[in-house]
C-alpha atoms as a printed R data frame, in Angstrom:
    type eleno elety resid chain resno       x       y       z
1   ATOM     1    CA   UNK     A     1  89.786 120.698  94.722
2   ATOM     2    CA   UNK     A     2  86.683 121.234  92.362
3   ATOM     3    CA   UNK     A     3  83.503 120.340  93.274
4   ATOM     4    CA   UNK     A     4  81.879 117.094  93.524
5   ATOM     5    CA   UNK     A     5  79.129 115.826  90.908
6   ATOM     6    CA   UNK     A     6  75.919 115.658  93.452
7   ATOM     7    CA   UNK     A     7  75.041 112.270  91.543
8   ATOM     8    CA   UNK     A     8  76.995 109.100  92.582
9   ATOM     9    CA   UNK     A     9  76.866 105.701  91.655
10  ATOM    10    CA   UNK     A    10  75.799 103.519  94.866
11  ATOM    11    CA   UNK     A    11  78.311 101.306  96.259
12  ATOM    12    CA   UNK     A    12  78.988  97.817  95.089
13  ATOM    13    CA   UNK     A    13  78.468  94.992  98.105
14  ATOM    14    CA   UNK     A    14  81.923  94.019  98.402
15  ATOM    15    CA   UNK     A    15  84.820  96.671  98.543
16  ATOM    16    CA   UNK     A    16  87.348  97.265  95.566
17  ATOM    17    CA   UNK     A    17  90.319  97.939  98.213
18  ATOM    18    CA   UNK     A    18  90.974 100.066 101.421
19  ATOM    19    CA   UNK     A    19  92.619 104.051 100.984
20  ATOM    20    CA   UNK     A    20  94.270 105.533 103.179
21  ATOM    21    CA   UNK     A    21  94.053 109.165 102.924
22  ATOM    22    CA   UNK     A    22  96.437 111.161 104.898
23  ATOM    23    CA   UNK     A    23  95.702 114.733 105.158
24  ATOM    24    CA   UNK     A    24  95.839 117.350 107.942
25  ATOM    25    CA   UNK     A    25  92.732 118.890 106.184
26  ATOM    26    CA   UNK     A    26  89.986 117.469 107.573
27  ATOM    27    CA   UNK     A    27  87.889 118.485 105.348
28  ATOM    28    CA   UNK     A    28  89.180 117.175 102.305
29  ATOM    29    CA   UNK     A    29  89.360 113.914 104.241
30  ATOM    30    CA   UNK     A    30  85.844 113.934 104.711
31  ATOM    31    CA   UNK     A    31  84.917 114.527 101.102
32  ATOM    32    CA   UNK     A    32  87.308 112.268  99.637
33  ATOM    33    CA   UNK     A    33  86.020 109.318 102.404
34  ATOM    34    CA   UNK     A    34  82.938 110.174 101.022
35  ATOM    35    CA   UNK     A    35  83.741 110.132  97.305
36  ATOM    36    CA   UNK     A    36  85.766 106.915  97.126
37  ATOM    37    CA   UNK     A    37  83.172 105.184  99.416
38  ATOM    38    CA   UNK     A    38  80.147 105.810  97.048
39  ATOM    39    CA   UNK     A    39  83.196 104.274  94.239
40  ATOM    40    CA   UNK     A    40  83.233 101.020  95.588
41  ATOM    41    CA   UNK     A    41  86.301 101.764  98.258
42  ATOM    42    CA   UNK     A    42  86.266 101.396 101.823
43  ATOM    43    CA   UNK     A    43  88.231 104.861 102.863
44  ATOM    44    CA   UNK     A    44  89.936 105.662 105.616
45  ATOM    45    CA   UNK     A    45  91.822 109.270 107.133
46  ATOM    46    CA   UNK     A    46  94.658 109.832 109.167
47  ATOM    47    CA   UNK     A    47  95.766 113.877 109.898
48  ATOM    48    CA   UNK     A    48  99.454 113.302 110.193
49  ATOM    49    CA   UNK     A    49 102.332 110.619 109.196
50  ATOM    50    CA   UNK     A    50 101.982 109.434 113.101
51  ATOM    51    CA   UNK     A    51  98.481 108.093 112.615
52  ATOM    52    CA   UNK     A    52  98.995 106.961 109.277
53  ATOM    53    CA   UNK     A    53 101.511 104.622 110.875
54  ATOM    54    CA   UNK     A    54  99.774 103.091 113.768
55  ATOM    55    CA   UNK     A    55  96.621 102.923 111.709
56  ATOM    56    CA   UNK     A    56  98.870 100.958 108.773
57  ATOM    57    CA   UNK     A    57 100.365  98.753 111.647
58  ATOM    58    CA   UNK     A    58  96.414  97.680 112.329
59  ATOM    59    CA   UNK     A    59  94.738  97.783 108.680
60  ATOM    60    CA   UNK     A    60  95.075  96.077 105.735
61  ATOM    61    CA   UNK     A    61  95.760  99.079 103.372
62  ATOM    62    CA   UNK     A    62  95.927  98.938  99.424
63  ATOM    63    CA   UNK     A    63  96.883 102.555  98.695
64  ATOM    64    CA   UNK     A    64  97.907 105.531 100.702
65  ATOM    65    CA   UNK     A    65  96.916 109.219  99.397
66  ATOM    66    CA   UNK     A    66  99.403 111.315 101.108
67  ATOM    67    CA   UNK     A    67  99.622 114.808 100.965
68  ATOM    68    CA   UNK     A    68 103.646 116.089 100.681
69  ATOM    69    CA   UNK     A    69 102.881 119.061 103.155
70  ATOM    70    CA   UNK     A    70 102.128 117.212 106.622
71  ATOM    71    CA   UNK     A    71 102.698 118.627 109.755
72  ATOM    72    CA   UNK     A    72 105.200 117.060 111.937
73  ATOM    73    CA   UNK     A    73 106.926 114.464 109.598
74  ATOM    74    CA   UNK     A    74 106.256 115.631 105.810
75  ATOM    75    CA   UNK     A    75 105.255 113.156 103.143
76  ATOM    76    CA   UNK     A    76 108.057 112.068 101.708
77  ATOM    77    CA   UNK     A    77 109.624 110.745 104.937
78  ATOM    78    CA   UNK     A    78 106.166 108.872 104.648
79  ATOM    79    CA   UNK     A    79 106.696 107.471 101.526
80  ATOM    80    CA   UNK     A    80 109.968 106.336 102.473
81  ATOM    81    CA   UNK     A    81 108.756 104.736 105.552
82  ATOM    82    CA   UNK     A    82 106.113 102.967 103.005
83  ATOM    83    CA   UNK     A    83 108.432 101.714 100.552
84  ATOM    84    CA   UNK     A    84 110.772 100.108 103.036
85  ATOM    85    CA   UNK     A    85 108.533  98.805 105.352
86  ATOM    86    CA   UNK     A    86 104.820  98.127 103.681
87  ATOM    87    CA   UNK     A    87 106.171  98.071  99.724
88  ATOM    88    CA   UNK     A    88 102.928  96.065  98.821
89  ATOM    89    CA   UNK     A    89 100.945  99.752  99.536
90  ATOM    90    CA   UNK     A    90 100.756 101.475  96.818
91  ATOM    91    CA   UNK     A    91 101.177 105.561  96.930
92  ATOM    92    CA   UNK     A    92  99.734 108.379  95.295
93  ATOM    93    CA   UNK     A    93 101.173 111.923  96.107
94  ATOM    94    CA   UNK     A    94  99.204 114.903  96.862
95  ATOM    95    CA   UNK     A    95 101.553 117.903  96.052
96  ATOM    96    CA   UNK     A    96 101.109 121.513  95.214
97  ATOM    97    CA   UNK     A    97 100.371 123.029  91.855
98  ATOM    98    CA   UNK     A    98 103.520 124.073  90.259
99  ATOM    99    CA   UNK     A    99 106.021 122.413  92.296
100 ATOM   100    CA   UNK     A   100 107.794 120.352  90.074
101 ATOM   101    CA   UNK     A   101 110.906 119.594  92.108
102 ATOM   102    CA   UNK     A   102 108.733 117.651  95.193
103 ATOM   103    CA   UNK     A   103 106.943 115.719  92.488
104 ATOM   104    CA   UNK     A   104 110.418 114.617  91.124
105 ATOM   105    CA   UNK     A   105 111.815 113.536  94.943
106 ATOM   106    CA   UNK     A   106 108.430 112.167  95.804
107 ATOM   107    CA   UNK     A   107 108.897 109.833  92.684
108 ATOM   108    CA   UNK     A   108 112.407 109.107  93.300
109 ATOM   109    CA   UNK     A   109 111.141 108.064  97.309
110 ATOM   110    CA   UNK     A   110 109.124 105.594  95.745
111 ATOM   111    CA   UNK     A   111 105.377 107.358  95.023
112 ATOM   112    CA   UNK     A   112 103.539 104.950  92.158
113 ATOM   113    CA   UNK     A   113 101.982 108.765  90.614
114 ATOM   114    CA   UNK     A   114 101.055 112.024  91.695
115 ATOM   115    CA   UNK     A   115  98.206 114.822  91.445
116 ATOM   116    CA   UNK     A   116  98.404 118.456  92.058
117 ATOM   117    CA   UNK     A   117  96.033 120.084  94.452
118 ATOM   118    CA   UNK     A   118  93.359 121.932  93.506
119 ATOM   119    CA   UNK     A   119  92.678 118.491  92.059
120 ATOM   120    CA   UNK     A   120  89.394 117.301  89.852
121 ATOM   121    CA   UNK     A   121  88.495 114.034  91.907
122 ATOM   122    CA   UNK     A   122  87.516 112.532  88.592
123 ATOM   123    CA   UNK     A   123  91.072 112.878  87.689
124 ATOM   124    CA   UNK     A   124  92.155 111.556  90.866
125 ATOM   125    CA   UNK     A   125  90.374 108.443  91.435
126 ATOM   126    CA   UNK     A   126  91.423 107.682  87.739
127 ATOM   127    CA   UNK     A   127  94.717 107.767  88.734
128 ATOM   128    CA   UNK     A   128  94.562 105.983  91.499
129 ATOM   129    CA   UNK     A   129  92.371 103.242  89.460
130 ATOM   130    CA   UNK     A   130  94.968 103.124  87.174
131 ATOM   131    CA   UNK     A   131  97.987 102.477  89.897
132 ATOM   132    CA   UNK     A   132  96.126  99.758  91.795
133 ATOM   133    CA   UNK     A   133  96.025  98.035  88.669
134 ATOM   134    CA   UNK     A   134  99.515  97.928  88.209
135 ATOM   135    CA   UNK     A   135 100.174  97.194  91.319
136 ATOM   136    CA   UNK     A   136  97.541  94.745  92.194
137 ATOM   137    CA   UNK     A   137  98.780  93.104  89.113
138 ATOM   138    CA   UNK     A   138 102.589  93.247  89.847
139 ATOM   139    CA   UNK     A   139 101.839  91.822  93.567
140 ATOM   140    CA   UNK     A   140  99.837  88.855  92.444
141 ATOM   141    CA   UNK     A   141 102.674  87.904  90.172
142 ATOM   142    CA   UNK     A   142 100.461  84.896  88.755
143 ATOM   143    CA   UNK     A   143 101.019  83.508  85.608
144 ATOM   144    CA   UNK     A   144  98.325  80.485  86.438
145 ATOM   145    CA   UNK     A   145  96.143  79.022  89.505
146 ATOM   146    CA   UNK     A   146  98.982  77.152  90.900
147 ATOM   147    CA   UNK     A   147 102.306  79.339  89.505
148 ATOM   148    CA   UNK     A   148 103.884  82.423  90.511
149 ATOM   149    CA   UNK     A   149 106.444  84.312  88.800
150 ATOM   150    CA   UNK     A   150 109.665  85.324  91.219
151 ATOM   151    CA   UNK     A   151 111.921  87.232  88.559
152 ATOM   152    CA   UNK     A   152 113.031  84.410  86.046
153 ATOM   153    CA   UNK     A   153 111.990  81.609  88.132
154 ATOM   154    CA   UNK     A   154 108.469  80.218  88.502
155 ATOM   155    CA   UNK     A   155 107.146  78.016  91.571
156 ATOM   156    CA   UNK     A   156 104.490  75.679  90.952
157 ATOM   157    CA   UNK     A   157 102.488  75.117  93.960
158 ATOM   158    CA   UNK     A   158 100.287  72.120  92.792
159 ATOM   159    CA   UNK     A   159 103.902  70.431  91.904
160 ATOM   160    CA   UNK     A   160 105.673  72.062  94.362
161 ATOM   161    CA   UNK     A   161 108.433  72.621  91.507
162 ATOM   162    CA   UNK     A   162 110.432  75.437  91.361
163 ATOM   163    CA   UNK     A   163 111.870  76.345  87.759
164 ATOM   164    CA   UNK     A   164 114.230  78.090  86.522
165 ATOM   165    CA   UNK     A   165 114.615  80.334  83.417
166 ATOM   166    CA   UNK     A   166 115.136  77.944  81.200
167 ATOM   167    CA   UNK     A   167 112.677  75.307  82.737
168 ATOM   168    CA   UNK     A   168 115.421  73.688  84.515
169 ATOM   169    CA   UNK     A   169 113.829  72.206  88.109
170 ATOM   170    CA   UNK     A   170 115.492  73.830  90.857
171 ATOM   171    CA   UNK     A   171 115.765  71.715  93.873
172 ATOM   172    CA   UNK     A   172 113.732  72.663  96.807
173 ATOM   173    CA   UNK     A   173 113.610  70.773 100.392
174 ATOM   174    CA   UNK     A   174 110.471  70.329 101.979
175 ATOM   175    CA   UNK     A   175 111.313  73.257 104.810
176 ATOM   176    CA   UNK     A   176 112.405  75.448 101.625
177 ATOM   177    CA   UNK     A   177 109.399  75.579  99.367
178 ATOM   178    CA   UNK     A   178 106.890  75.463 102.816
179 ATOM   179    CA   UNK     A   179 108.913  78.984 103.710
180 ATOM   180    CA   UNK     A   180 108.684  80.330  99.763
181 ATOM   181    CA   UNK     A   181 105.071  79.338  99.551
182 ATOM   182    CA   UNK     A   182 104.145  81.249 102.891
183 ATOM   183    CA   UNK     A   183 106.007  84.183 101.288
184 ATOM   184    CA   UNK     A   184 104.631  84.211  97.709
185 ATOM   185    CA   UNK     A   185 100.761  83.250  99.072
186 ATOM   186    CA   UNK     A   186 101.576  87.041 101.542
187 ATOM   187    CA   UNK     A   187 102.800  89.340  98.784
188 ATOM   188    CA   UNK     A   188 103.983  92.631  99.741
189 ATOM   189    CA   UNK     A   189 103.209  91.688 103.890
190 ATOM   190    CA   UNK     A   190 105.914  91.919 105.526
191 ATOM   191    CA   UNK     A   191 106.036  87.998 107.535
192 ATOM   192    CA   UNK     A   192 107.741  87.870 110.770
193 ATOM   193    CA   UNK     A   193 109.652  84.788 111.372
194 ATOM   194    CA   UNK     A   194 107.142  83.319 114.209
195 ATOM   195    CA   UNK     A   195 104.311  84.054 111.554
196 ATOM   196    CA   UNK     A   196 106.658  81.948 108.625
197 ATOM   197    CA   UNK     A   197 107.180  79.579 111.509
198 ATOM   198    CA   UNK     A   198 103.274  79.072 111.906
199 ATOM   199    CA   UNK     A   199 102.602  78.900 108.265
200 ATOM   200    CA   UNK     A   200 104.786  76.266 108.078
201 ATOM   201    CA   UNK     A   201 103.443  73.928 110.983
202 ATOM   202    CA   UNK     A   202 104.055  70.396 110.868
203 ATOM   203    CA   UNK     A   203 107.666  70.828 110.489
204 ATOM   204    CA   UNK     A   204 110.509  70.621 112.557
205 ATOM   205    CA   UNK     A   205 111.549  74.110 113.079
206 ATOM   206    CA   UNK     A   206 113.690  75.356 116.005
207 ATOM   207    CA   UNK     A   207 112.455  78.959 116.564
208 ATOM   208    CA   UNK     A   208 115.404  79.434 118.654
209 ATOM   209    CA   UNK     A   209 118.069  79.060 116.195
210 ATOM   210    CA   UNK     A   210 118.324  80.556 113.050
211 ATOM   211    CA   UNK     A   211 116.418  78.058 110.412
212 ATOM   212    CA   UNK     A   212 114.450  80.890 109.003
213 ATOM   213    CA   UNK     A   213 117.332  83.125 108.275
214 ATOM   214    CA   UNK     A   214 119.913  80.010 106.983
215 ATOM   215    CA   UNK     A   215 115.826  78.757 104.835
216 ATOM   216    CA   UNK     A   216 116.438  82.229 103.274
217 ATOM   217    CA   UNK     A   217 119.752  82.570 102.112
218 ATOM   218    CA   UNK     A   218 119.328  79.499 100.549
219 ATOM   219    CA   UNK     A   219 116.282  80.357  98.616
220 ATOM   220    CA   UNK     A   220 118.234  83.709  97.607
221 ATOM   221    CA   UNK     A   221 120.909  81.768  95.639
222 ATOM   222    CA   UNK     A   222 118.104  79.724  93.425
223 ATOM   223    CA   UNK     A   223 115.741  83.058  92.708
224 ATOM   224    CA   UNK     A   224 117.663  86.211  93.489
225 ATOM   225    CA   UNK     A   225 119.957  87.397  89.882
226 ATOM   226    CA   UNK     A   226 122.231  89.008  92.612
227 ATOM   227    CA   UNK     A   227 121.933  86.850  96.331
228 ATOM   228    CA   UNK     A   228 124.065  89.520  97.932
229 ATOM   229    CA   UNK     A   229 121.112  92.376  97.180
230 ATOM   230    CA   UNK     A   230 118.315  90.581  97.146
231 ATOM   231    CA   UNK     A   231 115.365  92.098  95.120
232 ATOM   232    CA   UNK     A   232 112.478  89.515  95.576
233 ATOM   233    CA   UNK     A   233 112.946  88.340  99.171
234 ATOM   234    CA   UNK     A   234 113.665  91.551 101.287
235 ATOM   235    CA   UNK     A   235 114.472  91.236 104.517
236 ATOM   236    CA   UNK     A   236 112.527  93.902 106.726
237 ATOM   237    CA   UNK     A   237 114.895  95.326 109.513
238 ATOM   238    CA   UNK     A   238 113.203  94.490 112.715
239 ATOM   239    CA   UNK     A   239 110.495  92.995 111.162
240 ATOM   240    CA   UNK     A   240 111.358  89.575 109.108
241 ATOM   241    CA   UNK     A   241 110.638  89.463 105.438
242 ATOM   242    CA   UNK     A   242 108.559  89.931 102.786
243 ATOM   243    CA   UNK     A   243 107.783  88.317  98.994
244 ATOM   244    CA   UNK     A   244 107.983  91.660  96.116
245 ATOM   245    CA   UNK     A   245 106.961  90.504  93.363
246 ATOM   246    CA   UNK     A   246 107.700  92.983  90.745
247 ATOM   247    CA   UNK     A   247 111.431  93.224  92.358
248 ATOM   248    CA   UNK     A   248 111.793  96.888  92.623
């Protein structure tokens, strides 16, 4: 890593978004904490894929800087673990100079971009500007106050219509567009089916049976191009579901 310019801008009063950088060097830890902090980012470290986990499981994260070479679990199991479980994080891959073939996998695991150590971090917190605006952008999934986009469908919340690609209404019940709402207002969270449940109050739900789960195959067969594999309603094994906007 390069040095550091010794003049830095001074924070803004409200965050731009929460890193996670997992590294088992603690130094570069430090320094990067320190960099993105004085950019406007609240910055957090974790030494190994262990305490990234637990401290993902208890903060709300926006992107994850992980390096490939971790002790213990490496950083592509990481990744994996990421884009299956948390896929609204987005993840930037810290890999060495000149090898070509872990950049490839950690693409193909699910990484949004990569940067090769010894890194300018000019170059990397442009890159990692540049991926939270995709992202950010993808998980919003807005097209107005009151609309999202879900693939080729669009659900106005004001109306409470749901639309297809043609413009066609979709029919929703009442139980059906109170679960879509709670996922489309939690992009890329993964919502467990007491939290849908509570979202929802004021209806009739029998936690006890399987309302959610019957709710969700339903919605599947209005929004999903393919029901059988959905891509915008995922359901997160062990953990309930969650709203992906982009669909990949």
């Amino acid at each position: 890593m390069t040095g550091i310019a010794p003049s830095r801008p001074s924070p803004p009063a409200a965050s731009r978004g929460t890193i996670l950088i997992v590294d088992d060097e603690g130094e570069i830890r430090e320094v990067l904490e320190e960099y993105f902090t004085t950019h406007g980012f609240r910055a957090v470290g974790a030494a190994d894929a262990a305490a990234a986990r637990a401290m993902i499981g208890r903060d709300a994260i926006d992107l994850a800087l992980v390096d490939i070479s971790l002790p213990g679990e490496d950083g592509l199991s990481l990744t994996r673990f990421l884009r299956e479980r948390h896929p609204g994080i987005a993840v930037v891959m810290l890999t060495s100079a000149g090898t070509v073939v872990d950049r490839i996998v950690g693409l193909e695991v699910g990484a949004d971009d990569y940067v090769a150590k010894p890194f300018d971090p000019r170059e990397l917190m442009a890159r990692i500007r540049s991926v939270l605006r995709r992202t950010s952008a993808a998980a919003r999934g807005e097209i107005g106050a009151d609309r999202v986009r879900i693939g080729r469908c669009v659900i106005d919340l004001g109306t409470r219509r749901l639309t297809d690609a043609a413009g066609a209404d979709q029919s929703l019940t009442p139980l059906e567009f109170d679960l879509l709402k709670a996922l489309v207002e939690n992009p890329g969270r993964v919502l467990s089916r007491e939290r849908i449940l509570n979202l929802s109050a004021g209806h009739d739900w029998d936690p006890f049976d399987r309302s959610v789960d019957l709710r969700v195959m339903r919605l599947r067969r209005k929004i999903e191009p393919d029901p059988e594999h959905p891509r915008f309603i995922r359901t997160i094994r062990n953990g309930g579901y969650v709203f992906v906007p982009a669909g990949d």
